[in-house]
C-alpha positions as CSV (number, residue, x, y, z in Angstrom):
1,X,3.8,1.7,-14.8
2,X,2.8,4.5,-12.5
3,X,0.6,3.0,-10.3
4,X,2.7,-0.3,-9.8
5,X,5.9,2.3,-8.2
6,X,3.6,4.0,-6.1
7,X,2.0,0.9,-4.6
8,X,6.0,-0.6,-4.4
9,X,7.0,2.8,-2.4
10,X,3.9,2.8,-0.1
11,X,4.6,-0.7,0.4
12,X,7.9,-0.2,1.7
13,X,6.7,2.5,3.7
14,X,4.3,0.7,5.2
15,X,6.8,-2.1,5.9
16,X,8.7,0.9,8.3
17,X,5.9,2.4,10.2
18,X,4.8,-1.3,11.1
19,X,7.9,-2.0,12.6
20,X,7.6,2.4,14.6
21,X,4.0,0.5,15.4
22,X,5.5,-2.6,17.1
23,X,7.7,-0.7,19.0
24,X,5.6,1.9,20.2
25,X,3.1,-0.9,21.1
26,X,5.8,-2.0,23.2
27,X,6.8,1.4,24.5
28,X,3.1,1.7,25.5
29,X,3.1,-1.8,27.4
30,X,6.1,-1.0,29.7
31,X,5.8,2.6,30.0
32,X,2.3,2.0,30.8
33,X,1.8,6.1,30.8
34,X,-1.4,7.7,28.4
35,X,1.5,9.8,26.4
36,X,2.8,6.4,25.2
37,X,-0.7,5.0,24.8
38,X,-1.6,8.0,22.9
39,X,1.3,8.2,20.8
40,X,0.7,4.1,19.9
41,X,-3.0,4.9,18.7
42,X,-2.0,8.0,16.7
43,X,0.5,5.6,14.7
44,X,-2.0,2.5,14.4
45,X,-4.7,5.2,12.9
46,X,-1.9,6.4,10.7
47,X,-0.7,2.6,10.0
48,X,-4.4,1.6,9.1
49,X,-5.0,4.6,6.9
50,X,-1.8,3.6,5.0
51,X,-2.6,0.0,4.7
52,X,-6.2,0.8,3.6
53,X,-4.7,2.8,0.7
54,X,-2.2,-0.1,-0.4
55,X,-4.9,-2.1,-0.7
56,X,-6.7,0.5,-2.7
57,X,-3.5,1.2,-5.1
58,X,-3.2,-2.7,-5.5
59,X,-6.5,-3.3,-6.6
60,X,-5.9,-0.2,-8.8
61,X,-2.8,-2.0,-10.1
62,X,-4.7,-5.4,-10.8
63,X,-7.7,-3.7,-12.5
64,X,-5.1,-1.8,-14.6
65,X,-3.2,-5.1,-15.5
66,X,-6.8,-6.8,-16.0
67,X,-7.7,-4.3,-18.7
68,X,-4.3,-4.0,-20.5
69,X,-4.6,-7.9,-21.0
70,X,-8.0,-7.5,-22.2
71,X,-6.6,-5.3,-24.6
72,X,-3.9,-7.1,-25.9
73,X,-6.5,-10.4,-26.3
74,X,-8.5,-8.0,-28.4
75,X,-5.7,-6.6,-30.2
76,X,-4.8,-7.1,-34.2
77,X,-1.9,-7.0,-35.8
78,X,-1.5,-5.2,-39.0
79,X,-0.5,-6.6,-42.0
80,X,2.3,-4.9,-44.3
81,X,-0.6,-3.3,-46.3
82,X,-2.0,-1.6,-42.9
């Protein structure tokens, strides 16, 4: 499924740039300097962004799975004469 790949590589992704977030926090703590600051908040905007859209491919991924088991419950199998 598509959707479910997407979601696994954004996941992943988002696993990364949380860990670039942490350290520039850190970076931004010591350095103490408004180019470190700056370049922290750029990267939690672009980290938030990201994890809003995971959660919007994972509900996309659930309401996909929701309906294809709807649609096997509903679903007949045909005898040999069709």
């Amino acid at each position: 499924m598509a959707a479910r790949e997407s979601l696994g590589v954004l996941e992943e992704q988002v696993l990364v740039w949380n860990d670039a977030l942490d350290d520039a926090r850190i970076r931004s703590l010591v350095s103490e300097t408004p180019l470190q600051q700056q370049e922290y908040n750029e990267l939690s905007r672009h980290v938030a962004a990201a994890n809003a859209e995971m959660q919007r491919r994972s509900q996309e991924v659930r309401s996909l799975m929701d309906e294809r088991d709807e649609l096997l419950r509903e679903w007949k199998p045909r005898d040999e004469h069709g």
